[in-house]
C-alpha positions in Angstrom: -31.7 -4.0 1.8 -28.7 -6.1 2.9 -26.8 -8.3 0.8 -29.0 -11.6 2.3 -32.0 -9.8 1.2 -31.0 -9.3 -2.4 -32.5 -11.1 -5.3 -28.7 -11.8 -6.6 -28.1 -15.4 -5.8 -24.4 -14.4 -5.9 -24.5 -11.6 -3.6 -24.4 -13.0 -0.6 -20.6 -14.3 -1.5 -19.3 -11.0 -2.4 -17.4 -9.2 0.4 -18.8 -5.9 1.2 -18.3 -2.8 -0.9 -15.9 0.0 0.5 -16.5 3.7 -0.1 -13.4 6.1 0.8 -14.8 9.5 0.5 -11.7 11.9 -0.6 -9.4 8.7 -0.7 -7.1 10.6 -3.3 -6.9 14.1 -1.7 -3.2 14.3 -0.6 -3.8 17.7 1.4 -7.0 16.2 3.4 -6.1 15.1 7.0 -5.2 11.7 6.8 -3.8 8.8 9.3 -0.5 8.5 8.2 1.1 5.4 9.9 4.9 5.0 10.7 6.6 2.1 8.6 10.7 3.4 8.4 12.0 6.5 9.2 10.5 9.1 6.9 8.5 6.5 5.1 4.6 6.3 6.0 1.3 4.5 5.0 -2.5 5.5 4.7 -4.6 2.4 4.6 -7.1 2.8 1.9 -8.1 -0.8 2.2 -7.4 -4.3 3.7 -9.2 -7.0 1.7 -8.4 -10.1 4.2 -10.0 -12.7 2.2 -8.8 -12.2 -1.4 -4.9 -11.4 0.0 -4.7 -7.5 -0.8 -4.5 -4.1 -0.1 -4.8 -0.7 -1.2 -2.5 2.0 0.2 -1.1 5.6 -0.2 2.9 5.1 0.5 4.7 8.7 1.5 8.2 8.9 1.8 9.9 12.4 2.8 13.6 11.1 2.2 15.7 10.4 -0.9 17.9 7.5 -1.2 17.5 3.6 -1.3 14.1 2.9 1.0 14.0 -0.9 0.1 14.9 -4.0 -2.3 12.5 -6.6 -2.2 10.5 -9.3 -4.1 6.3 -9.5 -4.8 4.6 -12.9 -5.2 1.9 -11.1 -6.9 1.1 -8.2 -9.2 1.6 -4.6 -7.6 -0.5 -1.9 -9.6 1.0 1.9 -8.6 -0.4 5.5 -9.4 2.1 8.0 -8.7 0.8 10.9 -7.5 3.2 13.6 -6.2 7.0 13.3 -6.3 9.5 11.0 -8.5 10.6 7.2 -7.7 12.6 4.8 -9.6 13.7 1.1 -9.6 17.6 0.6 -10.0 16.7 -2.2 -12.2 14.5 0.4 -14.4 15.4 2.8 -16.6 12.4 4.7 -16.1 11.2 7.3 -13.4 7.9 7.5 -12.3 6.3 10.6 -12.2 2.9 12.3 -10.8 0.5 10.9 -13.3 2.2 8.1 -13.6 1.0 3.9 -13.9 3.5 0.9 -12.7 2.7 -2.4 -13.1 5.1 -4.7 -11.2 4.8 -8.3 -12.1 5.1 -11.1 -9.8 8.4 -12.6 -9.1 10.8 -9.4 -10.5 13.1 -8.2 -7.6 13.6 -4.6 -7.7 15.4 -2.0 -5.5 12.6 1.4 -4.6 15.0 4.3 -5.0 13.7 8.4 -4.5 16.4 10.6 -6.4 18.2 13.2 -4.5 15.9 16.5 -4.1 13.1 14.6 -5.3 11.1 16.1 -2.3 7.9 14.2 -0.8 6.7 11.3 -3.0 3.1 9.8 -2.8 2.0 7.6 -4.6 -1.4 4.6 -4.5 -0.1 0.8 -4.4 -2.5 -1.7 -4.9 -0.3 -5.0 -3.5 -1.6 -9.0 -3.9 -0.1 -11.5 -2.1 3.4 -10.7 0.0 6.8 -9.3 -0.7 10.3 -10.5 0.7 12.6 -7.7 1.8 15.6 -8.9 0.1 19.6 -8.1 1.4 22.2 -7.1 -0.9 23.0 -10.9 -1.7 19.2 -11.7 -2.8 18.8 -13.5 0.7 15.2 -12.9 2.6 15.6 -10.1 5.4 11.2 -9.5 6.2 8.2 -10.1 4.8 4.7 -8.0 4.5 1.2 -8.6 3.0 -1.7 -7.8 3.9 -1.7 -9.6 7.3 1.2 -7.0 8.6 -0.1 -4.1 7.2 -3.1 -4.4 8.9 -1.4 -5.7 12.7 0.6 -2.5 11.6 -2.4 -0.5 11.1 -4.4 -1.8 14.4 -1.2 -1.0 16.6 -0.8 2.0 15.3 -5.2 3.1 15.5 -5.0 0.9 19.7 -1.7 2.8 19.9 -3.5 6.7 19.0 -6.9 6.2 20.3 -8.5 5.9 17.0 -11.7 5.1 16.4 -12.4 1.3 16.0 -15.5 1.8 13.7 -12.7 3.7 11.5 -10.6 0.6 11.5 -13.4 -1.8 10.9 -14.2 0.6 7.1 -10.6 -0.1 6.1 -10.9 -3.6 6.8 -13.0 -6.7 4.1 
């Protein structure tokens, strides 16, 4: 049965679910997509409509990667490796849950010998890459991550039904 076909009133406004088989195992193959030198993206989801998506974030290098801005609330499970906020006093640990509100400006650092960190951000809305004076330098949201993600799947001969699962 389709969602046209079900007796829910409702359901023919919800967007369609998404099931991601093995989403959280770091040592299956996985398309990891280029965003900064040593710093890569797996898609786990785009959802187009309600302004969000759901990603794995890998970084193999320690040091400053960015300092930006969210206009909406960031949800992040660490999962392998450390990270930390120069604004924080905290690190973030595998096992660990961030909650970044909306509005705070914060500056992603991975400590020296922290070795490979991934960890799951669930991102609403966009985020300003911010310079060292607060001024706006880029921009991402969900609309960039996935241009990034189709260049990237056009770019490696990757399968377009793959695309299309990632995509709501």
């Amino acid at each position: 049965m389709n969602i046209e076909q079900s007796k829910d009133p409702l359901a023919r406004y919800a967007s369609m679910q998404s099931f991601q088989p093995g989403a959280l195992d770091l040592d299956a193959p996985r398309i990891w997509i280029p965003q900064a030198s040593g710093v890569y993206f797996s898609p786990i989801l785009f959802h187009v409509t309600q302004g969000y998506y759901v990603n794995l974030l890998r970084v193999e290098r320690s040091g400053v990667l960015s300092r930006h801005r969210h206009a909406g609330p960031v949800h992040a499970f660490t999962l392998r490796g450390t990270w930390r906020y120069l604004e924080h006093s905290w690190t973030a640990r595998a096992g660990d849950y961030v909650f970044e509100p909306p509005g705070e400006a914060h500056t992603l650092v991975l400590p020296e010998q922290a070795g490979e960190m991934i960890t799951l951000f669930h991102v609403t809305g966009g985020y300003s890459y911010l310079n060292s004076e607060g001024e706006i330098v880029g921009f991402e949201d969900v609309f960039t991550k996935l241009a990034a993600a189709r260049a990237h799947f056009s770019a490696n001969d990757l399968s377009e039904e793959d695309f299309a699962k990632l995509v709501r």
